[in-house]
C-alpha positions in Angstrom: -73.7 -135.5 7.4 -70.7 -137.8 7.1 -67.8 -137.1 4.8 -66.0 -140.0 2.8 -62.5 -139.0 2.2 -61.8 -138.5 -1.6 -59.0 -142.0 -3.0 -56.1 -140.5 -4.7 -56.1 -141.9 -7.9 -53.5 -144.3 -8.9 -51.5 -141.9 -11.1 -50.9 -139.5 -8.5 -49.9 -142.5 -5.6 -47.0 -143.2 -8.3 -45.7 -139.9 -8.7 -45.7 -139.2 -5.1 -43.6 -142.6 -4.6 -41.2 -142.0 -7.1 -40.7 -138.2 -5.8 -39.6 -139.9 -2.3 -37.6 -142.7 -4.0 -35.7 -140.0 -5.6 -35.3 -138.5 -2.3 -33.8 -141.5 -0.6 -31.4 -142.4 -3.5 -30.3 -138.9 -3.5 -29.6 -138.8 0.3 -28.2 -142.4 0.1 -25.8 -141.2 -3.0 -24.8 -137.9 -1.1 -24.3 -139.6 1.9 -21.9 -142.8 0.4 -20.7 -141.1 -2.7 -16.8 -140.0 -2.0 -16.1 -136.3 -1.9 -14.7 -134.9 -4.9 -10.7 -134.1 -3.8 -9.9 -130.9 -5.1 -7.3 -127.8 -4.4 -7.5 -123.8 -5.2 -4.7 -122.5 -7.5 -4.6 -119.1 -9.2 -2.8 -118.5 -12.5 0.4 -117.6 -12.8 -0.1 -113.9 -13.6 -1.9 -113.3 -10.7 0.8 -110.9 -8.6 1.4 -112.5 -5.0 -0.1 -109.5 -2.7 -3.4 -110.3 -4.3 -3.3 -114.0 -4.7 -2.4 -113.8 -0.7 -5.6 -111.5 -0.3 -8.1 -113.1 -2.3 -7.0 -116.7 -0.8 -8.4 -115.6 2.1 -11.5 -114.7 1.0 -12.5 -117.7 -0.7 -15.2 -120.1 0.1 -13.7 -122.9 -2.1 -9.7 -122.5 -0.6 -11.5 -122.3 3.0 -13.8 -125.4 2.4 -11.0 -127.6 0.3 -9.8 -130.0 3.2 -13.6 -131.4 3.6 -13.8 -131.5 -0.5 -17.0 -131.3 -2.1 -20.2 -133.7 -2.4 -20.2 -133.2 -6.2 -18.7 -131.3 -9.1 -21.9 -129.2 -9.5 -21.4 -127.9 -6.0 -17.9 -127.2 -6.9 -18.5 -125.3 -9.4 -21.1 -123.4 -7.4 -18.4 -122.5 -4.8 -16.0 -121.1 -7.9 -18.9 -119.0 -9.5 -19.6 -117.4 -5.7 -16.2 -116.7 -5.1 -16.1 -115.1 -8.8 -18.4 -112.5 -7.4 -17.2 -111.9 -4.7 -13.6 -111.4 -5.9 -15.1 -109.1 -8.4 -16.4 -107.1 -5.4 -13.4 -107.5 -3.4 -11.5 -105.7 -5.9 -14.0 -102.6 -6.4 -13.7 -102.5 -3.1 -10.2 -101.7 -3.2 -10.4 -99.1 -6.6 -10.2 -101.5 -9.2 -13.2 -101.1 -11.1 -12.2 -102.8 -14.3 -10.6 -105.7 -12.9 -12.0 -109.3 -14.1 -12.1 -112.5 -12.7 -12.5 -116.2 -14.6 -12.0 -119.4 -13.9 -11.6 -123.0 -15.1 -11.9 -126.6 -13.4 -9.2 -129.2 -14.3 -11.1 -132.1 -13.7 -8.3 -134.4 -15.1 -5.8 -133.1 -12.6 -5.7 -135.2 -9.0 -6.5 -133.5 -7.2 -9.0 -131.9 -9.2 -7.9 -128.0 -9.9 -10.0 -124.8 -9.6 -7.9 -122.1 -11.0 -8.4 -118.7 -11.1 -7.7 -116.0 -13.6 -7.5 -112.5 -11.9 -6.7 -109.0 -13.8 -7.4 -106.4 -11.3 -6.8 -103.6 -13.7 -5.9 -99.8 -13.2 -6.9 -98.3 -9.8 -9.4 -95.7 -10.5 -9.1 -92.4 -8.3 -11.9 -90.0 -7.2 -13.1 -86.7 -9.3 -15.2 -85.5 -6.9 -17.3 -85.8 -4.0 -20.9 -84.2 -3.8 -22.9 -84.2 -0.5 -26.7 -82.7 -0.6 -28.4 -81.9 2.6 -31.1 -79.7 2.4 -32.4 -77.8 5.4 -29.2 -77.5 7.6 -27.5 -74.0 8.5 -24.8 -72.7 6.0 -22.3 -73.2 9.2 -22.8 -77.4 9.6 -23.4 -77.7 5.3 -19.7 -76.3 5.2 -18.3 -78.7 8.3 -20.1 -81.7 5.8 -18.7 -80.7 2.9 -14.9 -80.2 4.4 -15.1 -83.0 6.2 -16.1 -85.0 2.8 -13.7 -83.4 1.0 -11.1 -84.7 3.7 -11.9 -88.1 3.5 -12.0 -88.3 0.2 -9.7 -86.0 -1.6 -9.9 -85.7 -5.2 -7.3 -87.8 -7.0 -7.3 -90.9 -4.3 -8.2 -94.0 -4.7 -11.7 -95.0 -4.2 -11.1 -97.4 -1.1 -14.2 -99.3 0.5 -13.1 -97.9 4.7 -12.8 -94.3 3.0 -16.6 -94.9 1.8 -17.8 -96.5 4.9 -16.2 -93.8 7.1 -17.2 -90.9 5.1 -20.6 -92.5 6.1 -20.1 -92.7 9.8 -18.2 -89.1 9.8 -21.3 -87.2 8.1 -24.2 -88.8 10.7 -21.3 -88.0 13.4 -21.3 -84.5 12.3 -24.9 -83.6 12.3 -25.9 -85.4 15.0 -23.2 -82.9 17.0 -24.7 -80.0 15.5 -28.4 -81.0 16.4 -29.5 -83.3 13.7 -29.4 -87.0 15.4 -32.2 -88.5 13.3 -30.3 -87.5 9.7 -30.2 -90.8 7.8 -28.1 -91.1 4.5 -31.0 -91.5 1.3 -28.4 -92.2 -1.3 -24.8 -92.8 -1.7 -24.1 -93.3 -6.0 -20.8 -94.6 -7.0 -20.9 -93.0 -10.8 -18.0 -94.7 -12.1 -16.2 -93.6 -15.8 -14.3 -96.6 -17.2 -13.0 -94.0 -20.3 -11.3 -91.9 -18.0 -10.7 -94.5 -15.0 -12.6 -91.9 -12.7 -15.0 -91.9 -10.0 -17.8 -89.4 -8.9 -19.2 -90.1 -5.4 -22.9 -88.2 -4.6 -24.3 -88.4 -1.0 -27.8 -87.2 -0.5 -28.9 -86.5 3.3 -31.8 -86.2 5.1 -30.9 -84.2 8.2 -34.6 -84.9 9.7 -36.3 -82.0 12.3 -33.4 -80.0 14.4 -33.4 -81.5 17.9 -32.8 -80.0 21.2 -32.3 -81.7 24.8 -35.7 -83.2 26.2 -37.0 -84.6 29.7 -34.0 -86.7 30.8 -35.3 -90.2 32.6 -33.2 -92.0 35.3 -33.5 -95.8 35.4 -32.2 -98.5 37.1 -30.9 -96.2 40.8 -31.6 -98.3 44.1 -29.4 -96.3 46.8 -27.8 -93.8 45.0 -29.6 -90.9 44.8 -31.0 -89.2 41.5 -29.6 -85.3 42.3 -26.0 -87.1 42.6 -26.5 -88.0 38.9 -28.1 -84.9 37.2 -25.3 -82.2 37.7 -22.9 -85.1 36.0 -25.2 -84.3 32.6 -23.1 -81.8 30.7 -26.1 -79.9 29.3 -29.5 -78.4 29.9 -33.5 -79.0 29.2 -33.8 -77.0 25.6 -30.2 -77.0 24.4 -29.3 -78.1 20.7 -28.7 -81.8 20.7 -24.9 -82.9 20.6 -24.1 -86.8 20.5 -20.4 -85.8 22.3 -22.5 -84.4 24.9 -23.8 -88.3 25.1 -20.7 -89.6 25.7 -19.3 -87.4 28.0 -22.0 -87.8 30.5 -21.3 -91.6 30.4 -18.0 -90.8 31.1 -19.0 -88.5 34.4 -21.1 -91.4 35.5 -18.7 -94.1 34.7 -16.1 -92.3 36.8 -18.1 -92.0 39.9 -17.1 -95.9 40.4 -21.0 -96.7 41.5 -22.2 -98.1 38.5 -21.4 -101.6 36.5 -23.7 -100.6 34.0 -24.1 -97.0 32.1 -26.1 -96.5 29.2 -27.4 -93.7 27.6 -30.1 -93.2 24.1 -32.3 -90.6 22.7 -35.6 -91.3 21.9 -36.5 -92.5 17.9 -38.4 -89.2 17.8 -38.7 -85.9 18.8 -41.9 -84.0 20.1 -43.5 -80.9 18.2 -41.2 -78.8 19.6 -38.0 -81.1 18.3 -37.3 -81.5 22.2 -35.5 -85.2 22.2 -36.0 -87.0 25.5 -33.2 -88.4 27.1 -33.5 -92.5 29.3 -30.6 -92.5 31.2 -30.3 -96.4 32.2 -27.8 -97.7 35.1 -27.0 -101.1 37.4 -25.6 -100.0 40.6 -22.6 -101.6 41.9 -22.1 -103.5 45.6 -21.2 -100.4 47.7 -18.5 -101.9 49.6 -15.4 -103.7 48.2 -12.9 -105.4 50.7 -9.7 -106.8 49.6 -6.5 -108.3 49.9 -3.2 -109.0 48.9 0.4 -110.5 49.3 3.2 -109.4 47.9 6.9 -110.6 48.0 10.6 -109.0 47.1 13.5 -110.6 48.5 15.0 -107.5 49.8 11.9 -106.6 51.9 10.5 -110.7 52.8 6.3 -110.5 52.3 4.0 -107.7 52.6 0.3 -108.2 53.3 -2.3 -105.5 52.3 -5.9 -105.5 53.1 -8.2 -102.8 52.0 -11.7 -101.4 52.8 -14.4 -99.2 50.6 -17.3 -98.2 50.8 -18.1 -95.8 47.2 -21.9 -94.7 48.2 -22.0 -92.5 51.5 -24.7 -90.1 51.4 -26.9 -91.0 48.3 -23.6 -91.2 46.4 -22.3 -88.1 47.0 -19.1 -89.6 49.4 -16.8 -92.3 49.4 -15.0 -93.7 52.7 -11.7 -96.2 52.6 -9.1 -97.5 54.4 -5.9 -99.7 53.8 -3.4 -101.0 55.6 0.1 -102.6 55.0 2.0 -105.5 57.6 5.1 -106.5 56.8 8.8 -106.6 59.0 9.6 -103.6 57.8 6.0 -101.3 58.2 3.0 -101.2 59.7 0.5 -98.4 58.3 -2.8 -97.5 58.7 -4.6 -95.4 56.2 -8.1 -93.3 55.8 -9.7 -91.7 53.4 -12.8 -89.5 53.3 -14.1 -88.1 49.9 -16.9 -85.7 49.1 -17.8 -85.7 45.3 -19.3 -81.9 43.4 -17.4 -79.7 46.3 -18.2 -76.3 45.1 -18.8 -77.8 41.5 -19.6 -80.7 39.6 -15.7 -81.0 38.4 -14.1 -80.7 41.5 -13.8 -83.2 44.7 -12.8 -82.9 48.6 -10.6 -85.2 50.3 -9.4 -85.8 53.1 -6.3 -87.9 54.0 -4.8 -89.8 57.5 -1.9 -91.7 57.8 -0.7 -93.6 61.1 2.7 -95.6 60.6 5.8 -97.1 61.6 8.5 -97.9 59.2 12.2 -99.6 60.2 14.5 -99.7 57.0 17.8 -100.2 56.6 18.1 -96.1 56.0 15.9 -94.7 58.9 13.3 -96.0 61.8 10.2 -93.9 61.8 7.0 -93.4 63.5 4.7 -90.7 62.6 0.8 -89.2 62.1 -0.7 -87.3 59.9 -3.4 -85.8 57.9 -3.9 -83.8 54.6 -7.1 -81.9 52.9 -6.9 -81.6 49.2 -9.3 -80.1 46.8 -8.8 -81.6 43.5 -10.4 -80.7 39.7 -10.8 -82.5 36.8 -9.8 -80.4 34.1 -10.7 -83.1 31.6 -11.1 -87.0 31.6 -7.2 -87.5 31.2 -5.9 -84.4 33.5 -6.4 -83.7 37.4 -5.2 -80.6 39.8 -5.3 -80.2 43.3 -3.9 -78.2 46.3 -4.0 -78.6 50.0 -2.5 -78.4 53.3 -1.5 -81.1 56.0 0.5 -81.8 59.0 2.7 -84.7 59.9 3.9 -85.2 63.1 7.3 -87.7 63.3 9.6 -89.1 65.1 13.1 -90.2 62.8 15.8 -91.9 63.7 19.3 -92.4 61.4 22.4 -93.7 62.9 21.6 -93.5 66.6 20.3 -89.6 66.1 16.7 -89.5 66.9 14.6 -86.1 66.2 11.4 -84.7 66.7 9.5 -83.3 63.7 6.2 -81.3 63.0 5.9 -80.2 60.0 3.5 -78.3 57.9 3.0 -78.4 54.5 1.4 -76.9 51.6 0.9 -80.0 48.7 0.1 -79.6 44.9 -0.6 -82.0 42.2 -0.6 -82.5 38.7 -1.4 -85.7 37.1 -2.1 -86.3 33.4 -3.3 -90.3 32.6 -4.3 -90.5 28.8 -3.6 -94.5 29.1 -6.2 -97.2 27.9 -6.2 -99.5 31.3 -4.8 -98.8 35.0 -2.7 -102.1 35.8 -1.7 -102.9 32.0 -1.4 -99.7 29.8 -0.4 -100.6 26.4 -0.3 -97.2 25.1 -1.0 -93.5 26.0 1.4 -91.3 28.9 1.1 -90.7 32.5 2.7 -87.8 33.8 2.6 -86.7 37.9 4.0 -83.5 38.9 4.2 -83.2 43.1 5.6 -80.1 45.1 5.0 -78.8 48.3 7.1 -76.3 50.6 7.4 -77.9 54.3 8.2 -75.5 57.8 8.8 -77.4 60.9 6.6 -75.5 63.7 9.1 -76.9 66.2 12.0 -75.7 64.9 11.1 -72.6 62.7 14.5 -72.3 60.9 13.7 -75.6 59.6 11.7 -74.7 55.5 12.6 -76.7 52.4 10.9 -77.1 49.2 10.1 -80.8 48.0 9.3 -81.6 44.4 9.3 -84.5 42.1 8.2 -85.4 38.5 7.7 -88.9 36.9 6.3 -89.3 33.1 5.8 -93.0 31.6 4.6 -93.9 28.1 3.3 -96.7 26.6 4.0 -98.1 22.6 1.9 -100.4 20.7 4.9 -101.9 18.4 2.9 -104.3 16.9 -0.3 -102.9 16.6 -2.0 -105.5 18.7 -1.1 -105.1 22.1 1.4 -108.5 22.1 4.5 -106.3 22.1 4.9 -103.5 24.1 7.6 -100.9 24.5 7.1 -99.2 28.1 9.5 -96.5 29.6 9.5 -94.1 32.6 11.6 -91.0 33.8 11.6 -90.0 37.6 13.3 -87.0 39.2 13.3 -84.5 42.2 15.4 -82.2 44.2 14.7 -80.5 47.6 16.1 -77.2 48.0 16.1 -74.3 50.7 17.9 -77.0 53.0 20.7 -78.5 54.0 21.3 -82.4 53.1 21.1 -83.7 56.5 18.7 -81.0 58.0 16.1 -82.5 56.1 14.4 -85.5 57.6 15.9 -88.7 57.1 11.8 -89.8 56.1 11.8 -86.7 53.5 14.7 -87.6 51.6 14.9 -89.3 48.4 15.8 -93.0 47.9 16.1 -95.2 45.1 16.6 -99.1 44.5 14.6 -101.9 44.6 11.1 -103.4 43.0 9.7 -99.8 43.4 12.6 -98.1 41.3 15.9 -99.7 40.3 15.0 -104.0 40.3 18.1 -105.9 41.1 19.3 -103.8 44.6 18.1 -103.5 48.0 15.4 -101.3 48.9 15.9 -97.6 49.3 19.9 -98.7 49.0 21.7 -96.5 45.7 23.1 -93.1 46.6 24.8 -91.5 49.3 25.6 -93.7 52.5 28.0 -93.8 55.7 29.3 -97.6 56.3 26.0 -100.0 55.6 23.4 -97.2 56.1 21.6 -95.3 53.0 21.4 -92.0 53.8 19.3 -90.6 50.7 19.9 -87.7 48.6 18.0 -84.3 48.4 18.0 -84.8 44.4 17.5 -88.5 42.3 16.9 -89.6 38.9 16.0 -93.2 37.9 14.7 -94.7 34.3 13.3 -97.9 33.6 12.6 -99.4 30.4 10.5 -102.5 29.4 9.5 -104.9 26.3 6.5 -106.6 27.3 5.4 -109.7 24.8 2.4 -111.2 25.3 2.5 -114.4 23.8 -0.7 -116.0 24.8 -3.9 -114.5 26.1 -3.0 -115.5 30.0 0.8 -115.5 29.5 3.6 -113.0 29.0 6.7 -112.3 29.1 9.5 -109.1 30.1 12.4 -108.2 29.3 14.0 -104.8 31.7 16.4 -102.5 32.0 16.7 -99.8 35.4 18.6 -97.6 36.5 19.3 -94.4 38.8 21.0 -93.6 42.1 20.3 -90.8 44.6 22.6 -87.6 44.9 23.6 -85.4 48.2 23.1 -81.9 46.3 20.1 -80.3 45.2 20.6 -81.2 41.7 22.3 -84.2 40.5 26.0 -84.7 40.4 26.9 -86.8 37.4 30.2 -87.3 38.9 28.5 -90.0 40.9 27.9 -93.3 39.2 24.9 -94.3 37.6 23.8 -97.7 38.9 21.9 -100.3 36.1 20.0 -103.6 36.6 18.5 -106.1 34.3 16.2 -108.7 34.3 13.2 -111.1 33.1 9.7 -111.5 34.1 6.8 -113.4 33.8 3.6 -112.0 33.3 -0.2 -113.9 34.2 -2.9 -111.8 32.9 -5.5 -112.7 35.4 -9.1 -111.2 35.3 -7.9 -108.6 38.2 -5.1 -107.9 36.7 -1.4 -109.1 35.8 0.2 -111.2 38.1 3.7 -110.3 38.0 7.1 -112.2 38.3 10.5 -110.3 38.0 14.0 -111.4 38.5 16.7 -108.9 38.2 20.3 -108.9 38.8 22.7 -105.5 39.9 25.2 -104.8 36.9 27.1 -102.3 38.9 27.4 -104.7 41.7 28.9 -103.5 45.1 30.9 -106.1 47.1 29.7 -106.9 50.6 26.2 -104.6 49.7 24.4 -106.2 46.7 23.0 -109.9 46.7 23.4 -111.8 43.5 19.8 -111.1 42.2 16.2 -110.3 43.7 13.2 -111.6 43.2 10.0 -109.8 42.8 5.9 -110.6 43.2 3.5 -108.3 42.9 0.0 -107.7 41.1 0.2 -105.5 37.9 2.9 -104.1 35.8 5.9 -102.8 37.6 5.0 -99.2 36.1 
């Protein structure tokens, strides 16, 4: 049957048109009308540190330069930032504070003024945490660890609340309660006595132990190089640093771009929590190469070779070499990861090179076998043994060496990025006794110490106060008996900027001899002034002694200088220009010149 479609009656055809002509004039007006011109002032008896606070905050003061379409919207923007200056200033313990304001619409610009009486800062009574169900132990960690961050008697601050929140979820899920939510946080506030009493109630949710853990994500690297890196076992209590520290382990093994590790939303009847491991392997191999420039040495070219996933992921292989006047050097290494233990790596070490300095021409081979250990993610240990046969000449004296050695390292790294540390240490401790199995007579005892640190002035990683110490002596031998290749040197980009390589300390006419003891320092201030571009301003010094220990009868030699920094995606590209303060006539150039990649320490 066919339908006839029902006429709208007149009536309703007008009110429809006049709701769209209202539209239309409405848009026209808003879209023609001139903005209403206005500026954000705040009384008089407002006190500057919250005037400058509360400016910043505010819709209206933000929004001012484009005006507003009409007073009503105005006075919109004032009534939203009324509220949320109100809750700005509970936020920062002022309770009782009040906020009003007025529109001068007589002034020109018109005026929006504010009227703000924070009030007395209230402090906290007490704090109350309830969380039924947990063990007497982790209820007491809560409750000290409440009581900590909020002490009775402090103000009542809004990042004390919000990390009194994150601390108590941190806590239990460490202690096997990762599902605990927070029910109820009540801010009881007492405007007679300017007091506050803060109640948290908990649920921990079902204790949790270590489920089935799932590997996701491997393509060559095998699954049983990943599991022993898991810090805990199938059926232990569930701890959330355990989380972390196993993305750590896996991070380190250099085969991954991606890491990421969750817990299920739920645990099985028996409160076992599985585990999804989920990674993105990494290209294997990684070739590079670089060019690097110092006027005292003219260019150096080094090209590198790695490959990080030998054997399912258990080895690494590399090799690097360096081509410049002065050297030519060829090195391999060979690594076995979980040697013995999870903690502890195997390496192996060969070096092939010929170096012709200023102080000493030298060809030589060798090898070392190390086994190192991670104590912890910030300090490494390891020992060895190695052999290095040489042949050294200084002055027209060319000898024979083969010497054995026993090395052993320390090296503490608690920095926050490789090439551009802005704060943390580094400390590297190296000593190793040497015999010479073609001379036996020949034993001496090599050891060296350098520790840098790194301080955030500002807070925000633009200016940076860097500094490092360096030192060694060489003892059971006399100063010339040891090789001229063993020796210490200092000077140039590697040590003291502003003087020839290898060229401060003892020397016989234009030949550096080296010392069997140094000590250098360098200090920096690093400003970065723009995201890509920086600035440095640097101060060396040191010098190289004959003796065992250093004779301060010998003259400290110092060099200065500026730099320009590029922060480049790899890494900062690095610029210095230093000049010798102690300069020697007939020895030191005017200045020297510097290129490299990353800082110079």
């Amino acid at each position: 049957m066919k339908r006839h479609r029902k006429r709208r009656s007149l009536p309703t055809l007008f009110v429809m048109s006049a709701f769209f002509a209202f539209l239309f004039l409405h848009g026209f007006h808003a879209a023609f009308a001139q903005p209403v011109r206005y500026e954000v002032r705040f009384d008089d008896t407002v006190d500057a540190r919250w005037v400058g606070q509360l400016r910043a905050l505010s819709d209206s003061a933000a929004l001012a330069a484009n005006g507003a379409v009409s007073m009503a919207q105005l006075k919109r923007r004032a009534e939203k930032d009324q509220d949320l200056f109100r809750t700005y200033m509970r936020s920062r313990g002022h309770y009782g504070g009040t906020v009003s304001y007025r529109i001068d619409e007589k002034a020109d610009p018109v005026a929006v003024i504010f009227t703000v009486d924070p009030g007395p800062l209230y402090r906290l009574e007490e704090a109350e945490i309830q969380v039924p169900g947990v063990e007497g132990e982790v209820f007491q960690s809560l409750t000290e660890a409440v009581r900590t961050l909020l002490p009775e008697g402090s103000a009542v601050l809004a990042e004390r609340i919000v990390e009194t929140d994150k601390e108590i979820l941190e806590l239990l899920s460490q202690n096997g309660y990762p599902l605990a939510r927070i029910d109820q946080r009540r801010v009881i506030v007492n405007h007679d006595t300017r007091r506050v009493l803060t109640r948290y109630r908990v649920t921990s949710g079902p204790k949790c132990f270590f489920g089935p853990v799932r590997i996701q994500g491997l393509e060559s690297v095998r699954e049983e190089s990943l599991r022993p890196r898991l810090p805990w076992k199938e059926g232990d209590v569930f701890d959330a640093r355990l989380l972390h520290r196993a993305q750590n382990n896996l991070i380190q093994m250099d085969l991954f771009s991606v890491v990421r590790l969750a817990h299920a939303p739920s645990a099985d009847p028996q409160g076992r929590l599985p585990i999804d491991v989920t990674v993105v392997e990494r290209k294997p191999r990684t070739f590079k190469g670089g060019l690097f420039y110092a006027t005292d040495v003219g260019p150096e070219l080094n090209v590198s070779w790695e490959n990080r996933n030998l054997s399912g992921g258990r080895a690494r292989v590399g090799a690097d070499s360096w081509l410049s006047s002065e050297k030519k050097v060829l090195e391999g290494m060979y690594l076995w990861r979980d040697f013995l233990r999870t903690d502890q790596f195997f390496q192996l070490n060969g070096r092939l090179a010929e170096e012709d300095w200023d102080a000493y021409w030298s060809r030589h081979i060798g090898a070392v076998v190390t086994v190192n250990r991670q104590f912890s993610p910030s300090v490494r240990a390891g020992m060895g043994a190695g052999f290095r046969l040489s042949s050294v000449e200084q002055r027209s004296n060319r000898e024979t060496y083969g010497l054995s050695f026993l090395p052993a390292v320390l090296h503490a790294d608690t920095t926050d990025n490789p090439l551009d540390p802005t704060k943390g240490f580094r400390l590297q401790v190296q000593t190793a006794p040497y015999g010479d199995v073609t001379d036996t007579s020949l034993f001496f005892w090599k050891t060296s110490t350098t520790v840098s640190t790194y301080y955030d002035w500002a807070g925000d990683g633009r200016f940076i106060l860097a500094g490092i110490l360096g030192g060694g002596s060489i003892v059971g031998a006399a100063w010339k008996a040891v090789p001229a290749d063993e020796r210490f040197y200092v000077g140039g980009g590697g040590s003291v900027r502003g003087y020839d390589y290898q060229s401060l300390g003892p020397r016989e006419e234009d030949t550096p001899l080296g010392g069997r003891s140094y000590l250098s320092w360098n200090g920096e201030l690093r400003w970065r002034f723009r995201e890509r571009f920086g600035v440095v301003g640097f101060l060396d010094g040191g010098t190289a002694y004959e003796g065992a220990a250093p004779d301060f009868k010998h003259r400290f030699r110092w060099g200065t200088g500026v730099g320009f920094r590029y922060y480049s995606p790899l890494g900062p590209f690095r610029i210095d220009v230093a000049f010798p303060l102690n300069r020697r006539a007939g020895i030191d150039d005017p200045f020297q010149i510097y290129v490299s990649l990353g800082q110079a320490f």
